[in-house]
N, CA and C atoms as a LAMMPS dump frame, in Angstrom:
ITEM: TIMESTEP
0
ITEM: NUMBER OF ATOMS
165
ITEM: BOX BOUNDS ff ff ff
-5.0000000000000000e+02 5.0000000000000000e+02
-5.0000000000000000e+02 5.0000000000000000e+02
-5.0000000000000000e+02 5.0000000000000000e+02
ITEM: ATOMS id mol type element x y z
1 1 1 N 402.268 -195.503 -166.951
2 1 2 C 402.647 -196.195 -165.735
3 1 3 C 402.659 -195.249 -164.556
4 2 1 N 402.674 -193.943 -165
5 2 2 C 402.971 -193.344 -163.935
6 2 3 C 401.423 -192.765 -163.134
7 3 1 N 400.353 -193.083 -163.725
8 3 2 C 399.463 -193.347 -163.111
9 3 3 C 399.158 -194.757 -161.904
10 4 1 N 399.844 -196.058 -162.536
11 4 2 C 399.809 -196.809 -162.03
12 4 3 C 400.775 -197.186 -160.553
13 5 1 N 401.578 -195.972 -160.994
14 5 2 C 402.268 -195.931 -159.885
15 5 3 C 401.835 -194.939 -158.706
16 6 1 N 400.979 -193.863 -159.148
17 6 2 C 400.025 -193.15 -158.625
18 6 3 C 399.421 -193.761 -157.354
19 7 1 N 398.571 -194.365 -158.169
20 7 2 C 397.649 -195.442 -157.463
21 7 3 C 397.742 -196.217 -156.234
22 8 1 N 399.628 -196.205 -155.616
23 8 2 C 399.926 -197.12 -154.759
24 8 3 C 400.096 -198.431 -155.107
25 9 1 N 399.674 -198.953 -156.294
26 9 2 C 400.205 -200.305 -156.757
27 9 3 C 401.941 -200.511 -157.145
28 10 1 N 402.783 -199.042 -157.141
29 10 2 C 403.938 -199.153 -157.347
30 10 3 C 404.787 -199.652 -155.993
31 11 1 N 404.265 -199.263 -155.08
32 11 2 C 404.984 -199.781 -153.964
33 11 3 C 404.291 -201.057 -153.469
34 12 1 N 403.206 -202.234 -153.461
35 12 2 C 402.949 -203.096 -153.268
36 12 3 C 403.359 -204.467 -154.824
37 13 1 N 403.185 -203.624 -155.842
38 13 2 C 403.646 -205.074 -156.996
39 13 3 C 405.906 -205.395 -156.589
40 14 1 N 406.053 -204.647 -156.412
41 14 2 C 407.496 -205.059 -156.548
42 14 3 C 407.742 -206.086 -155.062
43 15 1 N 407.012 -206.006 -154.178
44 15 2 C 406.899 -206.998 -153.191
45 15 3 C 406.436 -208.53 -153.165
46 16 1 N 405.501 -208.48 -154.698
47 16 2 C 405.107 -209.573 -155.164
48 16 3 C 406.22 -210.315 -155.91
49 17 1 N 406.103 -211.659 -155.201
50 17 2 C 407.359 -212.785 -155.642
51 17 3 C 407.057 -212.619 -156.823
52 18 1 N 408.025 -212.794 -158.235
53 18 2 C 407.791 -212.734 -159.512
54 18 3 C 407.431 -211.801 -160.332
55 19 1 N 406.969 -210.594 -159.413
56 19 2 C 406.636 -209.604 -160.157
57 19 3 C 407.222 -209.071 -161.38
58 20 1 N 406.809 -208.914 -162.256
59 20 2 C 407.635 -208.008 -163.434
60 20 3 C 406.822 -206.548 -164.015
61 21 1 N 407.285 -205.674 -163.446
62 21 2 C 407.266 -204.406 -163.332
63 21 3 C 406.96 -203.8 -164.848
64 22 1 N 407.694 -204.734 -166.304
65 22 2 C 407.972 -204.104 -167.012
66 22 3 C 406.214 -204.939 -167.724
67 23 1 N 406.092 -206.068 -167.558
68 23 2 C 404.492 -206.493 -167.975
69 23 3 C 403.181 -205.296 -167.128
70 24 1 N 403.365 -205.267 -165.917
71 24 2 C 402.527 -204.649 -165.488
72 24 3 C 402.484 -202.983 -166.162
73 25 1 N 403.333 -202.56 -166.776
74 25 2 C 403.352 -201.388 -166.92
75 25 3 C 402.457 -201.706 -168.937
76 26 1 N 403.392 -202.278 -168.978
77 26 2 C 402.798 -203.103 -170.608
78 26 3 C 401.034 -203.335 -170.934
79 27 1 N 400.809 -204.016 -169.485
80 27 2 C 399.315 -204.065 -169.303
81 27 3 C 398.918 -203.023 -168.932
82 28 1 N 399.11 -202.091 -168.09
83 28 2 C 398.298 -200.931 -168.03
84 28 3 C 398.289 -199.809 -169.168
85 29 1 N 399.571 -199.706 -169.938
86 29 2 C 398.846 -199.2 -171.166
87 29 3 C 398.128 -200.146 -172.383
88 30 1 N 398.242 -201.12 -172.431
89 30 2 C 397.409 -201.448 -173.315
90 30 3 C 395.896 -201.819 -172.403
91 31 1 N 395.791 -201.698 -171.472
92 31 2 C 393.969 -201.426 -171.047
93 31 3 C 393.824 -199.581 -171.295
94 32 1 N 394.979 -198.96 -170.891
95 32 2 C 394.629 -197.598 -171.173
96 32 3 C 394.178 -197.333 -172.982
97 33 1 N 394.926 -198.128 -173.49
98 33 2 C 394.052 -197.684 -175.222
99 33 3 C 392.979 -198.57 -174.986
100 34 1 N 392.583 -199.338 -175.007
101 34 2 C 391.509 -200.299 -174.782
102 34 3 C 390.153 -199.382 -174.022
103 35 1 N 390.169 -198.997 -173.687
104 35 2 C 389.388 -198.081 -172.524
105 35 3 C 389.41 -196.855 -172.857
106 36 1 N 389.672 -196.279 -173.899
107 36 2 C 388.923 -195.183 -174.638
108 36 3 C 387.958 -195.48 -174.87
109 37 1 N 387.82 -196.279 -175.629
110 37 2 C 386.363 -196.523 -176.316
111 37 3 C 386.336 -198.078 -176.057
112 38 1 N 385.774 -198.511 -175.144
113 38 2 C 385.826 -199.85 -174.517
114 38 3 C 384.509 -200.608 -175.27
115 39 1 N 385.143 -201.95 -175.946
116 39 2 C 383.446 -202.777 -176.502
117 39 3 C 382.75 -203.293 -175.253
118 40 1 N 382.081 -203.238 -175.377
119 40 2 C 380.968 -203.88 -174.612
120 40 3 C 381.545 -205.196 -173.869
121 41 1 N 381.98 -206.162 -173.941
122 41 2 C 382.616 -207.307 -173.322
123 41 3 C 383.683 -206.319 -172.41
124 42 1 N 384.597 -205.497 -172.808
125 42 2 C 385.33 -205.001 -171.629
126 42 3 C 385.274 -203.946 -170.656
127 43 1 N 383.799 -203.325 -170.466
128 43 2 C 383.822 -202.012 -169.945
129 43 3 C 383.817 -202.512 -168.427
130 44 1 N 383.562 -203.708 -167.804
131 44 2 C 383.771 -203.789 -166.219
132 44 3 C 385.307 -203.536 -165.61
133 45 1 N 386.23 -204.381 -167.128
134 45 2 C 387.496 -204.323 -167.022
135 45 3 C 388.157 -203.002 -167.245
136 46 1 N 387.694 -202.554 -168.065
137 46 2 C 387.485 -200.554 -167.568
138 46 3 C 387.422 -199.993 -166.491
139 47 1 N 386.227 -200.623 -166.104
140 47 2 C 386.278 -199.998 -164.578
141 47 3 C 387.163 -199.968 -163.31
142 48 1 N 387.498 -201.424 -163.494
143 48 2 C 388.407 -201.645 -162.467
144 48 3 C 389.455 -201.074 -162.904
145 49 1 N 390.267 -200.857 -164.504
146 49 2 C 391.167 -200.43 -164.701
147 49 3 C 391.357 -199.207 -164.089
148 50 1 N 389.908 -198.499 -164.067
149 50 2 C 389.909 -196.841 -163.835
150 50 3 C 390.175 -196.753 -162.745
151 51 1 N 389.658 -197.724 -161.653
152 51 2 C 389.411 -197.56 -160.039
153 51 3 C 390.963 -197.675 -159.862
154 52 1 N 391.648 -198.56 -160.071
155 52 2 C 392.88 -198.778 -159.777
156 52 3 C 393.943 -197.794 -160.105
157 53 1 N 393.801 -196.821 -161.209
158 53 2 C 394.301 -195.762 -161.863
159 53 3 C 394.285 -194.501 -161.21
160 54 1 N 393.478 -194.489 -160.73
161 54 2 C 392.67 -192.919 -160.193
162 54 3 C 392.71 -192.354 -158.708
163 55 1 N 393.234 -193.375 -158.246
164 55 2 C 393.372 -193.591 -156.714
165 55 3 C 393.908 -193.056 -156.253
């Protein structure tokens, strides 16, 4: 998460009505194992994962 918080998405998701901080963090590591070795159906979702990560 603490990439994701990197990224600047930590200070714009908690502004989002409903947000839950503790899913978004949930989802970004499970795309982070996912995206080691990404199948073929998910490597765009890789990408964006990465773009959003890396920032």
């Amino acid at each position: 998460m603490a990439r994701l918080l990197a990224s600047g998405l930590g200070i714009v998701l908690p502004m989002l009505p409903g947000a839950d901080l503790n899913l978004f963090q949930q989802l970004n590591q499970e795309l982070g194992s996912l995206c080691q070795e990404p199948p073929v159906q998910a490597v765009k979702v890789c990408r964006l994962h990465a773009r959003l990560v890396h920032r």
